[in-house]
VOGU-3710 file (C-alpha; in Angstrom, 3 decimals, decimal comma):
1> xxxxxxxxxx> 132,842/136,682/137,889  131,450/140,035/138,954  133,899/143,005/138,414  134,495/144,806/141,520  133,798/148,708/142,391  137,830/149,439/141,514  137,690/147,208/138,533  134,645/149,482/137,182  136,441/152,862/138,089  139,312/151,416/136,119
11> xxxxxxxxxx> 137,049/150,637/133,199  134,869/153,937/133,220  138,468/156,161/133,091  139,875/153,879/130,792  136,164/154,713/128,977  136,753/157,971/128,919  140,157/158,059/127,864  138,938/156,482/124,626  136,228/158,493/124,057  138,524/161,506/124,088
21> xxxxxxxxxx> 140,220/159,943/121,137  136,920/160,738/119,078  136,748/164,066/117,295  133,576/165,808/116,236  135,015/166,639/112,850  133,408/170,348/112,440  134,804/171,393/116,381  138,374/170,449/116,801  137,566/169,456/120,538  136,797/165,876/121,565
31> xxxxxxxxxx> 133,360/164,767/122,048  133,580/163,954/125,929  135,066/167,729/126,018  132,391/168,906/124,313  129,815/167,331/126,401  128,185/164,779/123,741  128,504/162,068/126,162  125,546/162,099/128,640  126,171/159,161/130,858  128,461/156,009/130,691
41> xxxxxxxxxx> 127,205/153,263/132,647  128,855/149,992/133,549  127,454/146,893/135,203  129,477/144,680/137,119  129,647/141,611/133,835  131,775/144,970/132,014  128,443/145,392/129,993  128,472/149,057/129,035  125,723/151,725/127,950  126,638/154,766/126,514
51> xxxxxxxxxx> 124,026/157,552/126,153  125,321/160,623/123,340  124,093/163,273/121,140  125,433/164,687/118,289  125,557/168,477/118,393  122,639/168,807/115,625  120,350/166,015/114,556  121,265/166,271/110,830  125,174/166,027/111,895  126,872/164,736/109,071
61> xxxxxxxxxx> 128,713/162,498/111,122  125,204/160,545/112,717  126,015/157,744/111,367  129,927/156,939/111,432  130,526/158,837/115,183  128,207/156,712/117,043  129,460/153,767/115,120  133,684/154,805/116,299  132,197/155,739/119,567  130,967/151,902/120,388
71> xxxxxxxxxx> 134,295/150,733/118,848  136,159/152,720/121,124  134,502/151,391/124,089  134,783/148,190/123,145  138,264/148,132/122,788  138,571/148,732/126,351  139,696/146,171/128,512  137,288/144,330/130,447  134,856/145,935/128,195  131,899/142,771/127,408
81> xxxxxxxxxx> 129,575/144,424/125,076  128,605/147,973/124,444  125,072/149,163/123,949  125,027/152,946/122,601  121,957/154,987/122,673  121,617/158,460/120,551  119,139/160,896/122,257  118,484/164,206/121,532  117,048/165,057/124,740  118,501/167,129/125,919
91> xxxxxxxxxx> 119,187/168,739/123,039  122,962/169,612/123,022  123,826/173,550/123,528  127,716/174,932/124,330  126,847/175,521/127,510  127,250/171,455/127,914  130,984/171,426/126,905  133,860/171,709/129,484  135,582/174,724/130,493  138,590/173,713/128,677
101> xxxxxxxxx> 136,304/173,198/125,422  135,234/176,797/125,208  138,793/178,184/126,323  140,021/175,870/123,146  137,382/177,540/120,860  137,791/181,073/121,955  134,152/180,860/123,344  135,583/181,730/127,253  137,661/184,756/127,982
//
């Protein structure tokens, strides 16, 4: 049964209240916050994409973030699969994370 357009609302804030559970561990901000997540998309099975970054190619974390990212999503109610792509294009810069970001690291005045 498709999900309807409330159902998928539900599930993409739901989404991103997980993914603000997920820390890059060199920034003490989250990774939505910081603007790693480029686009969450959700079809109407509850099949999920996520497309991320990481803030540097060689982050010490490329491995084990994506891999907490797509269990994060997935434990998400009405949440069928979860297919995460890592892009560096865009490459990430600050001026991609939130205004509350920068006010946490002292980077907005």
């Amino acid at each position: 049964m498709a999900l309807t357009d409330e159902q998928i609302a539900s599930i993409g804030e739901e989404i991103i209240l997980a993914l603000k559970t997920v820390y890059d561990p060199e920034i003490p901000v989250d990774i939505y916050e910081l603007g790693l997540i480029y686009d969450v998309q959700i079809s109407d099975a509850g099949d999920v994409k996520v497309i991320m970054t990481l803030t540097t190619p060689n982050c010490p974390v490329a491995e084990s973030l994506p891999a907490e990212v797509r269990e994060k999503v997935q434990g998400v109610d009405g949440v069928q699969s979860v297919d995460l792509e890592l892009t560096f294009e865009p490459a990430w810069n600050k001026d991609m994370m939130s205004e509350e970001a920068k006010f946490e690291l002292g980077i907005l005045f």
